[in-house]
C-alpha positions in Angstrom: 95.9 83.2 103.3 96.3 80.8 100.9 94.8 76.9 101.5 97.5 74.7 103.1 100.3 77.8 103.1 101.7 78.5 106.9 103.3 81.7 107.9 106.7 81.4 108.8 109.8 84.1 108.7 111.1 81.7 105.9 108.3 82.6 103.5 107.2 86.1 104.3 106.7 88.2 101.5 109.7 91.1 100.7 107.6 92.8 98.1 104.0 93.3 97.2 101.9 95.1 94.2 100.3 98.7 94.9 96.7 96.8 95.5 98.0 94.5 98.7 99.6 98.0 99.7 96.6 99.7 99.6 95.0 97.1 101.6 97.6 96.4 104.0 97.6 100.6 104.7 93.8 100.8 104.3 94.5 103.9 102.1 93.6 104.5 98.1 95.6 104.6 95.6 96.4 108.2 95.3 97.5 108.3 98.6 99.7 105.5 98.5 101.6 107.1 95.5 101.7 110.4 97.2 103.8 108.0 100.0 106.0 106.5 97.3 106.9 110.0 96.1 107.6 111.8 99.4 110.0 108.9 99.8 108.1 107.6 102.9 107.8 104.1 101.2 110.7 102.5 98.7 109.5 100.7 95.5 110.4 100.3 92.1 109.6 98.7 88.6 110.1 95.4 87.6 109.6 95.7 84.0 105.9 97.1 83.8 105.2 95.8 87.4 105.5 98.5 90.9 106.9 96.5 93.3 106.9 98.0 97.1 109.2 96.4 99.8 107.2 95.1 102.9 110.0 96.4 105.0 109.4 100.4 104.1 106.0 99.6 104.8 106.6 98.0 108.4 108.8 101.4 109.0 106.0 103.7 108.0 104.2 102.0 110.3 106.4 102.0 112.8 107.6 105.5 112.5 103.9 107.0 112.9 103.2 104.5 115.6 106.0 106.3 117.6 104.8 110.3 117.0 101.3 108.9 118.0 102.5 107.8 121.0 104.4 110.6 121.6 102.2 113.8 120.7 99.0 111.9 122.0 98.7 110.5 125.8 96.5 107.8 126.2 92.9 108.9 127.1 91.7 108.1 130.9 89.1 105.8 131.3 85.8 107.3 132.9 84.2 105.9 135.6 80.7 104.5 135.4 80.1 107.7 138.2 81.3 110.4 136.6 79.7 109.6 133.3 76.3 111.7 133.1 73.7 111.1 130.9 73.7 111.0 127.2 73.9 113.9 124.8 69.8 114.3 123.3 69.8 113.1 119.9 68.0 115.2 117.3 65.0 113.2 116.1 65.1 111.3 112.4 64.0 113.3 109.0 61.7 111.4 106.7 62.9 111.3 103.1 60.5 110.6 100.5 62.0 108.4 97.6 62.3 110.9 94.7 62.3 108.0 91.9 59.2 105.9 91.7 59.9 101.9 92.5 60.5 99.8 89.9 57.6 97.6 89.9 57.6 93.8 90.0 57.4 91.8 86.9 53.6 91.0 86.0 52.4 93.9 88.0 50.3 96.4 85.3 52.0 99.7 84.9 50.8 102.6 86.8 49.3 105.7 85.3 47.8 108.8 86.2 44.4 107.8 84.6 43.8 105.0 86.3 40.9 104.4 88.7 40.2 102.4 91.4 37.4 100.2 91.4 35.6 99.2 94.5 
């Protein structure tokens, strides 16, 4: 939100780009176009600008909140009795770093040749 702007019905946005869609859906780009083309959200161009309406989006919302709650019940709650102990975890893998580090500036470069001295 912008400094010193309050949210009010008065001065809620009707229309925002694809990128504030995007975020507003949490979904990429290709996805929200695949949305606009299935007809699920409405937009349109203003000259070379997409514009989506806030409103489509709300029903998307909306419409999917409802089959969720619908198709899915809510999941029970366990109790702390019932809940046995904890699935074993397989144990961590090592990786070795495949690319040598970059080494710090003033440090002498590294070769194969190079001894030790005690």
């Amino acid at each position: 939100m912008r400094k010193g702007t309050s949210v009010s019905s008065d001065h809620e946005r009707l229309l925002v780009r694809p990128r504030r869609a995007c975020h507003l859906l949490d979904c990429g780009p290709t996805r929200l176009y695949e949305l606009i083309g299935d007809g699920e959200l409405e937009s349109f161009l203003d000259g070379a600008s997409r514009k989506i309406t806030v409103e489509s989006i709300r029903r998307y919302i909306a419409k999917h909140l409802a089959t969720a709650t619908e198709t899915s019940p809510v999941p029970e709650v366990a109790s702390a009795d019932s809940v046995g102990p904890p699935a074993p975890c397989e144990p961590r893998k090592i990786i070795k770093r495949r690319t040598p580090r970059r080494r710090r500036r003033g440090q002498p470069k590294k070769t194969g040749n190079t001894q030790v001295l005690p």
